[in-house]
ZANU-984454 format. One record per atom (N, C-alpha, C, O): y, z, x; residue number from 1. Coordinates in Angstrom, 2 decimals. Layout:
((Y Z X) NUM)
...
//
This chain:
((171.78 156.02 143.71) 1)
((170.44 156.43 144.07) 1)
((170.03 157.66 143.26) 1)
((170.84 158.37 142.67) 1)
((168.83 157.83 143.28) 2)
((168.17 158.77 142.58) 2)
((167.53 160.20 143.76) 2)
((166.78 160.02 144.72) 2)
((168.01 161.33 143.36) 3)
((167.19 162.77 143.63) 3)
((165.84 162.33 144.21) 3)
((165.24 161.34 143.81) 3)
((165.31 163.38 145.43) 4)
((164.50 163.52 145.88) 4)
((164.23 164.97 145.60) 4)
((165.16 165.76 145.75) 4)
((162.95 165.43 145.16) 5)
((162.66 166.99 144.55) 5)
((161.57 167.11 145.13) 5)
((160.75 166.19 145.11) 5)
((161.30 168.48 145.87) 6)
((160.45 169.23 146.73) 6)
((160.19 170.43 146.16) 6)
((160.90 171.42 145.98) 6)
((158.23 170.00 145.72) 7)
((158.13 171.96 145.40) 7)
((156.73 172.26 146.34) 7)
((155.75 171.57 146.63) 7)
((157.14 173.61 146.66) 8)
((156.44 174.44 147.36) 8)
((155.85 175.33 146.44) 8)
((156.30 176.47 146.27) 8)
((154.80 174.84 145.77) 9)
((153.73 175.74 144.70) 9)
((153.50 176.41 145.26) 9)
((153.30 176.37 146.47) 9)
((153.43 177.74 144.16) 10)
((152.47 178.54 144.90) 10)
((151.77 179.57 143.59) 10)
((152.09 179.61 142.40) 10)
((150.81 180.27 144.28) 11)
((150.34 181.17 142.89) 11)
((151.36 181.90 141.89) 11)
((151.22 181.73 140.68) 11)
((151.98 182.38 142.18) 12)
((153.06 183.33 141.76) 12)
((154.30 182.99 141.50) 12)
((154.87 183.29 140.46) 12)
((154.85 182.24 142.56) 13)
((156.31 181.65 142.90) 13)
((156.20 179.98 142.96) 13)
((155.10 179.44 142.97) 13)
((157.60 179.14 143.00) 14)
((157.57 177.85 143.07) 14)
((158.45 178.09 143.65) 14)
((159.10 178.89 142.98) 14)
((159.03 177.84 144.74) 15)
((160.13 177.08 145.45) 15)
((160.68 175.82 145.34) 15)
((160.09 174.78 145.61) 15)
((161.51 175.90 145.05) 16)
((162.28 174.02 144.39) 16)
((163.59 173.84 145.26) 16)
((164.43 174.74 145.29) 16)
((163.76 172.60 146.00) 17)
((164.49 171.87 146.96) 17)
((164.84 170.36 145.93) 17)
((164.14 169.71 145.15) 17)
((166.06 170.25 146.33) 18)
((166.51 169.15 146.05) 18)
((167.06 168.25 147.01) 18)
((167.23 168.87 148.05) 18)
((167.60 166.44 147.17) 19)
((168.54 166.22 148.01) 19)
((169.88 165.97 147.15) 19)
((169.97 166.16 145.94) 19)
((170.69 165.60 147.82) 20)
((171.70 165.12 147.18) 20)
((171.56 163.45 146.76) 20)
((170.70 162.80 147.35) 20)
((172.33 162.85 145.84) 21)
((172.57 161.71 145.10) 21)
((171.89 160.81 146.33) 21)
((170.75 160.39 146.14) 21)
((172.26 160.66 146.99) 22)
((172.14 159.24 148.43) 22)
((171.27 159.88 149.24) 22)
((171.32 159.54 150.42) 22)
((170.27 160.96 148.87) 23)
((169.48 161.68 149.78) 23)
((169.22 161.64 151.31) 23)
((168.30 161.29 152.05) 23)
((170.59 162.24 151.45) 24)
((171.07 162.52 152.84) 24)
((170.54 163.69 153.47) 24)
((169.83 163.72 154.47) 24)
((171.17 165.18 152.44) 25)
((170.74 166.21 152.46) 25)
((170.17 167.21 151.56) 25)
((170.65 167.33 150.43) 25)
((169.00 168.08 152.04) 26)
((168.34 169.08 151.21) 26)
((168.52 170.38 151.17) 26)
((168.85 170.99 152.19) 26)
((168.41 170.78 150.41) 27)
((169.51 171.96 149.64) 27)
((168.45 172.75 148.64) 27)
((167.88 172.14 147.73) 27)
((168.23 174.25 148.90) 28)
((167.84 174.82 147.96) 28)
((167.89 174.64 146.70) 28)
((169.05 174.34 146.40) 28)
((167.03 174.69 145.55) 29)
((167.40 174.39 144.67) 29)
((167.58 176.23 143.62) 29)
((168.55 176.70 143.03) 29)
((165.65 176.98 143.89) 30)
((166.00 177.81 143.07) 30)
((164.07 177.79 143.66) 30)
((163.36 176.92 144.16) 30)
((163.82 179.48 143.17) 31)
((162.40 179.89 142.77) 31)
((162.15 180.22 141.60) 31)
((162.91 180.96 140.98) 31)
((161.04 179.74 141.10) 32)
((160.86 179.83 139.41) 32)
((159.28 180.74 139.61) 32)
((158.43 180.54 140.47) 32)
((159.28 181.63 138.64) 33)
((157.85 181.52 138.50) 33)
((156.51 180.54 137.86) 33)
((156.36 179.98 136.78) 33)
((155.71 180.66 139.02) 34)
((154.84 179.24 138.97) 34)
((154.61 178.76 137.70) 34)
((154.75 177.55 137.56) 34)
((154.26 179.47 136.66) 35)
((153.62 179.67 135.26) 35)
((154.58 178.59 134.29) 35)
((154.10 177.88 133.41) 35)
((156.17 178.63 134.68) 36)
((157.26 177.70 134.21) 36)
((157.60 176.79 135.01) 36)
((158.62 176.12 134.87) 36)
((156.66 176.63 136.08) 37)
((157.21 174.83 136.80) 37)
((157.31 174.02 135.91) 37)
((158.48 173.64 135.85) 37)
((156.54 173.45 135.03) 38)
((156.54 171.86 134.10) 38)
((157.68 172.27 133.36) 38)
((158.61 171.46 133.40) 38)
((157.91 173.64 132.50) 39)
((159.07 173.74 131.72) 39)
((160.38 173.03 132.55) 39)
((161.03 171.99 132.51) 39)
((160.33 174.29 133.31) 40)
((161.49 173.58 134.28) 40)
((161.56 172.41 135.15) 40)
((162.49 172.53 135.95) 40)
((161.21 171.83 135.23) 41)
((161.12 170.06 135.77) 41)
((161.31 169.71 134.69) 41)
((162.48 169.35 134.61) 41)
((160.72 169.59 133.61) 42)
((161.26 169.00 132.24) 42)
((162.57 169.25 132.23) 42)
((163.33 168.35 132.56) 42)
((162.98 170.29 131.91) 43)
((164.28 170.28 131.74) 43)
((165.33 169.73 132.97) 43)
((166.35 169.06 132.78) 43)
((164.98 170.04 133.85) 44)
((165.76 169.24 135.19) 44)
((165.87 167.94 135.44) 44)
((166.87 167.63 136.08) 44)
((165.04 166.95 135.09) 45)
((164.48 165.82 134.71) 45)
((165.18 165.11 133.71) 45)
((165.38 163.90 133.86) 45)
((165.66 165.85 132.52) 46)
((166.61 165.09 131.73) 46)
((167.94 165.61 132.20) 46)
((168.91 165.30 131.52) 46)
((168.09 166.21 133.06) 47)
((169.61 166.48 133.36) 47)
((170.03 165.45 134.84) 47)
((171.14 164.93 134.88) 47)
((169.21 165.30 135.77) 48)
((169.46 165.20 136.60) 48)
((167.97 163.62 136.79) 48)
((166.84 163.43 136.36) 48)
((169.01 162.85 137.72) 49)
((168.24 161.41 138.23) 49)
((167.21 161.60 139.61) 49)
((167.62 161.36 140.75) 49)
((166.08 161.99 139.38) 50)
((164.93 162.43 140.15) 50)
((164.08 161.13 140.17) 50)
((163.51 160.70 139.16) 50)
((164.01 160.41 141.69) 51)
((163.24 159.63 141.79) 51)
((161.76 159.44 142.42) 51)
((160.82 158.65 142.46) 51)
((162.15 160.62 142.86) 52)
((160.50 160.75 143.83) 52)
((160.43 162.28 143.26) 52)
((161.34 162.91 142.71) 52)
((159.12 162.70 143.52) 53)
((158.93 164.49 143.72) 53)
((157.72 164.50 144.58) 53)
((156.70 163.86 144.33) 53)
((158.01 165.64 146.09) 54)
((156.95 165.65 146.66) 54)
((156.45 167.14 147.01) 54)
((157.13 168.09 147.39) 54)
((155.34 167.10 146.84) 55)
((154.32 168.64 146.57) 55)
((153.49 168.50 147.53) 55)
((152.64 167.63 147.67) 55)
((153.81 169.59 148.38) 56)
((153.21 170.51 149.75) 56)
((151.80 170.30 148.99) 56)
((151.65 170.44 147.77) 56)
((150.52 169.86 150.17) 57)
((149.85 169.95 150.87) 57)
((149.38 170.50 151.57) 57)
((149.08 169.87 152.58) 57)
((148.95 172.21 151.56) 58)
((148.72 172.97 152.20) 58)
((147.08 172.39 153.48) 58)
((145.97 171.91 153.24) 58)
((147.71 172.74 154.57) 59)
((146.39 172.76 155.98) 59)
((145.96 173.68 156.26) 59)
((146.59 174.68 155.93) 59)
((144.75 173.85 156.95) 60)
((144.35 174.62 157.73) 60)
((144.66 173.86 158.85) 60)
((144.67 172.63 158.84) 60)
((144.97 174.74 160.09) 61)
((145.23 174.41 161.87) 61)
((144.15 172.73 161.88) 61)
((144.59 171.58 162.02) 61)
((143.18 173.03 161.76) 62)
((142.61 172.03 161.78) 62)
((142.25 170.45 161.22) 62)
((141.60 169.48 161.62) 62)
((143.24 170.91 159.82) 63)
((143.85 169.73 158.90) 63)
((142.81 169.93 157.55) 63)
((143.12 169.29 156.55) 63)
((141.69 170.71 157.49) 64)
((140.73 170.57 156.39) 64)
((142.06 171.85 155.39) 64)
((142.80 172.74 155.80) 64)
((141.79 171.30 154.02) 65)
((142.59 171.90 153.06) 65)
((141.91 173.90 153.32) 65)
((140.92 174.53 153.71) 65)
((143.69 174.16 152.61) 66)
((143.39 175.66 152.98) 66)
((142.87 176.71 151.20) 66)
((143.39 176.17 150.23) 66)
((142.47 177.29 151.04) 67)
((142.34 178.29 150.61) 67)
((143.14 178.17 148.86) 67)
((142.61 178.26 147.75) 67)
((144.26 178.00 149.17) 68)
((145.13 177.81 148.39) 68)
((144.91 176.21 147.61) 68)
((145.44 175.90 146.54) 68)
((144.34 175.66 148.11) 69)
((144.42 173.86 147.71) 69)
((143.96 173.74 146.34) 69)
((144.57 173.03 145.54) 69)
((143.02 174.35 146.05) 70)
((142.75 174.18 144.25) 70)
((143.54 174.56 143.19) 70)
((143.40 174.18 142.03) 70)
((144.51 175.44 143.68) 71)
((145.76 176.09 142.84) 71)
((146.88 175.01 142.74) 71)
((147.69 174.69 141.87) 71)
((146.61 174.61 143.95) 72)
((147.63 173.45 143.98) 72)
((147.54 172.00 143.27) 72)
((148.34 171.39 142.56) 72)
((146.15 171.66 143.79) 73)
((145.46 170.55 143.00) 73)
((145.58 170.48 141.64) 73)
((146.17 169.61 141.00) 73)
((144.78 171.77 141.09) 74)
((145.14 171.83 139.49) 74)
((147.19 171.52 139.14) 74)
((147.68 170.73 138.33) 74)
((147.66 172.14 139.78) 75)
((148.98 171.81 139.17) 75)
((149.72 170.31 139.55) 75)
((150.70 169.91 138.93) 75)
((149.09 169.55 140.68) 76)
((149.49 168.65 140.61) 76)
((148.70 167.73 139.04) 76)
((149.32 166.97 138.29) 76)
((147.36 168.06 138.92) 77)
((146.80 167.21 137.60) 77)
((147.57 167.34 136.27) 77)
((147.41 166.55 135.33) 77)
((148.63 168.69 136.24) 78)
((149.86 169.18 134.94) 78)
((150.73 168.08 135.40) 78)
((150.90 167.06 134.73) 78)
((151.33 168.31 136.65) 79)
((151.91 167.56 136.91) 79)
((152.33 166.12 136.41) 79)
((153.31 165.86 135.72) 79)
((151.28 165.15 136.93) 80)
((150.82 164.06 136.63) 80)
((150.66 163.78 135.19) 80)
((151.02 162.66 134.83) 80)
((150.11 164.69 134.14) 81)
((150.12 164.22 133.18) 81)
((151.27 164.89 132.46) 81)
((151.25 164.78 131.23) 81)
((152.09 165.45 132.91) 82)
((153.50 166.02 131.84) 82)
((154.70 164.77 132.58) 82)
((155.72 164.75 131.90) 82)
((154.74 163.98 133.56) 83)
((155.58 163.49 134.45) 83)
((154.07 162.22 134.99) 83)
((153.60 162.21 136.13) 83)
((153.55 161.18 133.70) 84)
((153.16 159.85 134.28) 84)
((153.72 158.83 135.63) 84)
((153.26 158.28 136.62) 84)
((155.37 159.06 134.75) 85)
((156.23 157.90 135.28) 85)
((156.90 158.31 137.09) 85)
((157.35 157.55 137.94) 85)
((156.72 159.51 137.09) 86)
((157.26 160.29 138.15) 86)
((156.47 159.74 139.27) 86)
((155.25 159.86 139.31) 86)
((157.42 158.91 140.50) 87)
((156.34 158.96 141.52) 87)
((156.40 160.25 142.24) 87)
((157.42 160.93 142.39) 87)
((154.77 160.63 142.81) 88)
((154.90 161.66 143.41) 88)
((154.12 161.53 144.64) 88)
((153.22 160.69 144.54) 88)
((154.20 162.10 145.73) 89)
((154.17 162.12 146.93) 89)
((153.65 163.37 147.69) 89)
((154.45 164.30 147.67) 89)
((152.65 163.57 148.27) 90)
((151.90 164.75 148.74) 90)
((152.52 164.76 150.31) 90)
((152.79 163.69 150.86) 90)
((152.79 166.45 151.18) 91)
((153.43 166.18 152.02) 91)
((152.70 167.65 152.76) 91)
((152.58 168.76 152.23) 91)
((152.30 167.25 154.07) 92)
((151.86 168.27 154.76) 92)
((152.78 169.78 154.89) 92)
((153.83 169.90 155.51) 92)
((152.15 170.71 154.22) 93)
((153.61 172.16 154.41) 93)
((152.90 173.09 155.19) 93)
((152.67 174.09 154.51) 93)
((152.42 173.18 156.43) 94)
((151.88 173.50 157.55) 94)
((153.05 174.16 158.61) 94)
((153.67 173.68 159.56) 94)
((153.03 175.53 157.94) 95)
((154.37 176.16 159.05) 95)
((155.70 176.17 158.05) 95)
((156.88 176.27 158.39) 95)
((155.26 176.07 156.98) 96)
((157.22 176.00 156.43) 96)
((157.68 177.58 156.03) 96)
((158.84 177.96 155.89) 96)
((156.57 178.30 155.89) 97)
((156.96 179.78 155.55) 97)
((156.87 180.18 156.72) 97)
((157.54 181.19 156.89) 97)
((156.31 179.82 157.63) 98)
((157.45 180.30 159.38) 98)
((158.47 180.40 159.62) 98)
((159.17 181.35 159.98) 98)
((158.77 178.57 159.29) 99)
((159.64 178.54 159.83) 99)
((160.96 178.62 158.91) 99)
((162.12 178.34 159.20) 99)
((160.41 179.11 157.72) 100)
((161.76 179.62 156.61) 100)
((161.85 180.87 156.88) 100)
((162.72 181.39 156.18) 100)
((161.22 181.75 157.72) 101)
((161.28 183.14 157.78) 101)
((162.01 183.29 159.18) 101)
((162.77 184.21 159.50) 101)
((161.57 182.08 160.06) 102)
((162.35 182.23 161.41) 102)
((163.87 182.10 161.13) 102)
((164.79 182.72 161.67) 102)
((163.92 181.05 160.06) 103)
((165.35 180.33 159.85) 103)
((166.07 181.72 159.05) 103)
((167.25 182.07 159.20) 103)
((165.09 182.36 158.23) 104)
((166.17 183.62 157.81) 104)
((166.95 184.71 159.08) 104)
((167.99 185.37 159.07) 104)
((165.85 184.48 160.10) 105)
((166.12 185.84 161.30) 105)
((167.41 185.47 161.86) 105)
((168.29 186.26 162.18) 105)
((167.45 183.70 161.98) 106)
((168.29 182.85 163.10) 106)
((169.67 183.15 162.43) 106)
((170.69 183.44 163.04) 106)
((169.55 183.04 161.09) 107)
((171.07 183.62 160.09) 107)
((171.25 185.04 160.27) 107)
((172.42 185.41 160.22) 107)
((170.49 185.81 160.45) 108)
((171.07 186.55 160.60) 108)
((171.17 187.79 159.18) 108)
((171.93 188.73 158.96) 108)
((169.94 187.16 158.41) 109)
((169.90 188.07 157.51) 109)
((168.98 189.43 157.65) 109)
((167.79 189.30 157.93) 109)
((169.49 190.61 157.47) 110)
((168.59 191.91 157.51) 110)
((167.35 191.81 156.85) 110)
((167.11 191.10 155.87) 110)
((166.47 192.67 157.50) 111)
((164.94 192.71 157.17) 111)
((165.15 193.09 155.81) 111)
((164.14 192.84 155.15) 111)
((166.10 193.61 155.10) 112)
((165.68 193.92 153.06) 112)
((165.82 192.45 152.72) 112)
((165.13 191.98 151.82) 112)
((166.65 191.73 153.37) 113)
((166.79 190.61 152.69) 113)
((165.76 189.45 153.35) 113)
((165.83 188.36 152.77) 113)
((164.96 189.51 154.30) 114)
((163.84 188.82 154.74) 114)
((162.34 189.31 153.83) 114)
((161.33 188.63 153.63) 114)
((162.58 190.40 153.49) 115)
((161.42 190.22 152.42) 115)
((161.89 189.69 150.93) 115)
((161.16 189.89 149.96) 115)
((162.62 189.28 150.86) 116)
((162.63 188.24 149.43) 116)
((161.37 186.95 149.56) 116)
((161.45 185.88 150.15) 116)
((160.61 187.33 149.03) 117)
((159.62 186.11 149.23) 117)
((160.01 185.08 148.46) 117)
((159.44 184.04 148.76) 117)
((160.98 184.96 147.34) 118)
((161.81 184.18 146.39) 118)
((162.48 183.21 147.46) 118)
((162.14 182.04 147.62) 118)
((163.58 183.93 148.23) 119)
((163.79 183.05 149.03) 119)
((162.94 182.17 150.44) 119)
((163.14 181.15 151.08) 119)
((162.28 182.89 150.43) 120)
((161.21 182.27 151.34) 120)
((160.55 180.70 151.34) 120)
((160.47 179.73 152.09) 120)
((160.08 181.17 149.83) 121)
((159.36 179.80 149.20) 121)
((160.57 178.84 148.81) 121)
((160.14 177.69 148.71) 121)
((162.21 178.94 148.51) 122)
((162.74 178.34 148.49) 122)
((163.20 177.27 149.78) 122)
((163.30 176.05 149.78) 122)
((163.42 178.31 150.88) 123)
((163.79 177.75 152.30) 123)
((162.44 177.14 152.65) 123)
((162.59 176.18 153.41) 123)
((160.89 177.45 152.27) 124)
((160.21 176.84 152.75) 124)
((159.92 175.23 152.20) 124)
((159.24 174.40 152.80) 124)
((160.70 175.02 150.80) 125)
((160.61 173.48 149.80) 125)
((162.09 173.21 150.49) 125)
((162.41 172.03 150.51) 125)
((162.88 174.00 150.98) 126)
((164.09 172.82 151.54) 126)
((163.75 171.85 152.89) 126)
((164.13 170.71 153.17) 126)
((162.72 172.97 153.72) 127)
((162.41 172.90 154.71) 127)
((161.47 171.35 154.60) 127)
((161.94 170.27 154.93) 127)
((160.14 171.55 154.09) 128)
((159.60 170.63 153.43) 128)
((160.20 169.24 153.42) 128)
((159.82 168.29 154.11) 128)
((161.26 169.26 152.47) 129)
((161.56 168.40 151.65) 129)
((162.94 167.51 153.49) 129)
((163.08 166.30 153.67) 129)
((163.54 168.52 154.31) 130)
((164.80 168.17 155.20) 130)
((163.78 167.31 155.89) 130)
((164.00 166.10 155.81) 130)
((162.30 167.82 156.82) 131)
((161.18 167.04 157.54) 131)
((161.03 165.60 156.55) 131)
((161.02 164.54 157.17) 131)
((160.97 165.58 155.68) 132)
((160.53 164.13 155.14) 132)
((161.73 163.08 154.93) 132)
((161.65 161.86 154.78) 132)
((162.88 163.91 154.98) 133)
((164.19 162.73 155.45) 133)
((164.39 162.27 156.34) 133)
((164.92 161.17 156.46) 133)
((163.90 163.26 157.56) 134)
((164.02 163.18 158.91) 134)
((163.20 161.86 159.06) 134)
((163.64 160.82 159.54) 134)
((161.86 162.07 158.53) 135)
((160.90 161.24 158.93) 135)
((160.46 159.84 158.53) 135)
((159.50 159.15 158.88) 135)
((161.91 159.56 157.31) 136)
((161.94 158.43 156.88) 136)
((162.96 157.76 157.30) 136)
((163.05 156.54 157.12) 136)
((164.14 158.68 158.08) 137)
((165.24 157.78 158.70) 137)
((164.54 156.71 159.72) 137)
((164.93 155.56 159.88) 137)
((163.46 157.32 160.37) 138)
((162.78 156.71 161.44) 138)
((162.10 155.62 161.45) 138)
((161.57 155.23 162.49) 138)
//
């Protein structure tokens, strides 16, 4: 089987999640700055067997797109045309920097290390990416 890849765009930062081979489980991958996402998917892409890639969907509470959605939009249109063959998959990310910030408290990591927003956006594309396994076992 082929990689399942989760990014959590964002202006500044990218958060990148991967699963494993038989996409069982999701696993941090790394935060890049946004500006080198396509570099780096390119290069990840010939190293590694990526069959899907799915890119957060930012909401508002009410489901109408948030604030952020044109930043996002535009990079899915790079996307799409640097990666034709790539299927890709849009995925509601409504609460994942919550609940990657709750998940840092629940470990047990100190407040210097809860402001890493690096890791944030990472735990928030693992997070992402663990909900859509969940939701396809079903």
């Amino acid at each position: 089987m082929s990689r399942i890849l989760a990014i959590d765009y964002g202006l500044k930062r990218t958060g990148i999640a991967v699963t494993d081979e038989m996409q069982i489980i999701a696993s941090g991958l790394t935060t890049i700055p946004s500006e080198t996402a396509i570099a780096f998917l390119t290069d990840y892409f010939q190293k590694e067997k990526v069959g899907k890639v799915l890119i957060g969907e930012p909401k508002q509470m009410n489901g109408e797109p948030s604030e952020s959605t044109p930043i996002i939009e535009a990079f899915v249109v790079k996307f799409k045309q640097a990666f034709p063959e790539m299927k890709l998959e849009r995925v509601d990310e409504r609460f994942t920097s919550k609940m990657a910030f709750q998940t840092m408290i629940d470990s047990g990591l100190k407040k210097k290390q809860r402001q890493n927003k690096a890791l944030i956006d990472e735990i928030s594309a693992t997070i992402m990416l663990q909900d859509y396994l969940s939701r396809k076992m079903f």
